[in-house]
C-alpha positions as a LaTeX table, in Angstrom:
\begin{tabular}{lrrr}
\hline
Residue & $x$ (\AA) & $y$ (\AA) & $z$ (\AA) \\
\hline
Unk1 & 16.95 & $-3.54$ & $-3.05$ \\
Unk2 & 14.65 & $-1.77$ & $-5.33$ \\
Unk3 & 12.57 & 1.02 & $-3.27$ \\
Unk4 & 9.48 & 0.44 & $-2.43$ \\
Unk5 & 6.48 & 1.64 & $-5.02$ \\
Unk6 & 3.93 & 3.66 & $-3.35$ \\
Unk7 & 0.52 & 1.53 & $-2.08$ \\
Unk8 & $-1.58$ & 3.62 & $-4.41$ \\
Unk9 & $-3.10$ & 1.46 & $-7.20$ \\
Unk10 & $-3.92$ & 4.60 & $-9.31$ \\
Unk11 & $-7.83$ & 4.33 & $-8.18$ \\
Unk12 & $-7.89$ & 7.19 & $-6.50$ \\
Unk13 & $-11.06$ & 8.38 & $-5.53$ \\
Unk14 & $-11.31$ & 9.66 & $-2.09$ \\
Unk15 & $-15.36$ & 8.58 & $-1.21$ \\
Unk16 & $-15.00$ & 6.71 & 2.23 \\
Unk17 & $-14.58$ & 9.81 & 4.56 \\
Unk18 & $-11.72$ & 10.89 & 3.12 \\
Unk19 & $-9.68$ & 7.98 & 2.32 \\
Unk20 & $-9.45$ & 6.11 & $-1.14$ \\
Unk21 & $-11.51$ & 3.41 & $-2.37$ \\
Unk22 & $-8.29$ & 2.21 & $-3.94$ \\
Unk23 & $-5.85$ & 2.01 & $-1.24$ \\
Unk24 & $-7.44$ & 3.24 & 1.80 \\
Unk25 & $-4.74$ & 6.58 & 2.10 \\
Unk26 & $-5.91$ & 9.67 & 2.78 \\
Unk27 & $-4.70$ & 12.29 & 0.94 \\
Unk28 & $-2.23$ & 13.54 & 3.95 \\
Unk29 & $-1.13$ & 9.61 & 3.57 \\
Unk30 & $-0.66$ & 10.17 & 0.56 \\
Unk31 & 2.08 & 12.70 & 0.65 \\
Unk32 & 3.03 & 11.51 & 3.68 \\
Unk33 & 4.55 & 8.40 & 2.08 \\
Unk34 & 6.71 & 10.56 & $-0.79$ \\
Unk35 & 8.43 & 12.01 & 2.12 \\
Unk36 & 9.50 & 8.06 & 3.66 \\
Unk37 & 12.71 & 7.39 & 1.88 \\
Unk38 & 14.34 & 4.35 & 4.23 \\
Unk39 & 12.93 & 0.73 & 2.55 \\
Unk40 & 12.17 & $-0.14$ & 6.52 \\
Unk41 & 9.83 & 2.91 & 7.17 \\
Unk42 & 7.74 & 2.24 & 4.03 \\
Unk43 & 7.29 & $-1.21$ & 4.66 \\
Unk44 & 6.20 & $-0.16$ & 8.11 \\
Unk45 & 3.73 & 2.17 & 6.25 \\
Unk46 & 2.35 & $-0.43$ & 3.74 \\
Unk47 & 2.10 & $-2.89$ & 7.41 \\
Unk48 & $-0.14$ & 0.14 & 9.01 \\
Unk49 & $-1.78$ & 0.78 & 5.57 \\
Unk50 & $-2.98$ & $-3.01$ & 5.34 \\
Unk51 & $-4.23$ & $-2.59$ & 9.15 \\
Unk52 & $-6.04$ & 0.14 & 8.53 \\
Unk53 & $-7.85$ & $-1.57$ & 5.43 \\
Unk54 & $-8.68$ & $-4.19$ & 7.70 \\
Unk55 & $-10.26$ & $-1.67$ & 10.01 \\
Unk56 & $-12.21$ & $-0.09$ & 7.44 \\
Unk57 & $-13.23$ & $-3.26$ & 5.51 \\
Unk58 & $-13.98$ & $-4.08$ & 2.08 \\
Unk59 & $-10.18$ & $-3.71$ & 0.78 \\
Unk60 & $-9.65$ & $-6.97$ & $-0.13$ \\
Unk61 & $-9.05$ & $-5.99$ & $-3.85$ \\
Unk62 & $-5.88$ & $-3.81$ & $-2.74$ \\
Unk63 & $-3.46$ & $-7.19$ & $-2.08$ \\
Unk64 & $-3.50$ & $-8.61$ & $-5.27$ \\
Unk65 & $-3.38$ & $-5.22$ & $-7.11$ \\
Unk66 & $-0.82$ & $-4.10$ & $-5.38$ \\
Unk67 & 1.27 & $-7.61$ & $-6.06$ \\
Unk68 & 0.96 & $-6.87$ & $-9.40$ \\
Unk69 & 2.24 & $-3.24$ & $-9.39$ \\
Unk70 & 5.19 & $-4.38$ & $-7.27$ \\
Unk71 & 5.76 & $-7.06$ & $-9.81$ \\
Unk72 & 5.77 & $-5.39$ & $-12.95$ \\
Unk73 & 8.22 & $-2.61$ & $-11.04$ \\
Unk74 & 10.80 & $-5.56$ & $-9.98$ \\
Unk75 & 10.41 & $-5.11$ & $-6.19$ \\
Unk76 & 8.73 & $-8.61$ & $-5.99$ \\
Unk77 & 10.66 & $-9.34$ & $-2.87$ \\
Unk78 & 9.09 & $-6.76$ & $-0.86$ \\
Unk79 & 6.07 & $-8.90$ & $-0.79$ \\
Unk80 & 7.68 & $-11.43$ & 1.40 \\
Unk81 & 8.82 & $-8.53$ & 3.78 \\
Unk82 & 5.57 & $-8.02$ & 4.10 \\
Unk83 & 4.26 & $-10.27$ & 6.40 \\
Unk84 & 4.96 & $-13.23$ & 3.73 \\
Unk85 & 2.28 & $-11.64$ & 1.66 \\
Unk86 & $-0.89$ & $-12.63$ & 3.05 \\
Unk87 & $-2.65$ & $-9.67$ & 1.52 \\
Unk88 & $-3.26$ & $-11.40$ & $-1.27$ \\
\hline
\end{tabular}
């Protein structure tokens, strides 16, 4: 399987107390997630990621942006992993 592409869609502007309008990481998240090497644990990530953009609303832009990066990187099939991409 091809490994998992970071959640960051290169927006990158930390303005919501601390975490991106982007993706929602912080910028501990943000490292945090170079150090996850197993597939499992960063789909788990991506899974509390997504939660966590619930929680802080207005990320709705993130799921289809982040379809598209793991598209054009050939990990399409991690979308299905997670949760049958409904973050779109």
């Amino acid at each position: 399987m091809t490994e998992i592409p970071s959640p960051c869609i290169d927006v990158c502007k930390f303005k919501r107390q601390g975490h991106c309008l982007g993706c929602s990481m912080t910028k501990a998240q943000k490292s945090l997630f170079k150090q996850v090497k197993k597939d499992k644990h960063r789909i788990a990530f991506v899974q509390m990621l997504r939660q966590q953009q619930e929680a802080l609303g207005k990320y709705k832009h993130w799921g289809p942006a982040y379809a598209k990066k793991l598209a054009k990187k050939k990990a399409k099939a991690v979308w299905e992993k997670l949760a049958g991409g409904k973050f779109a």
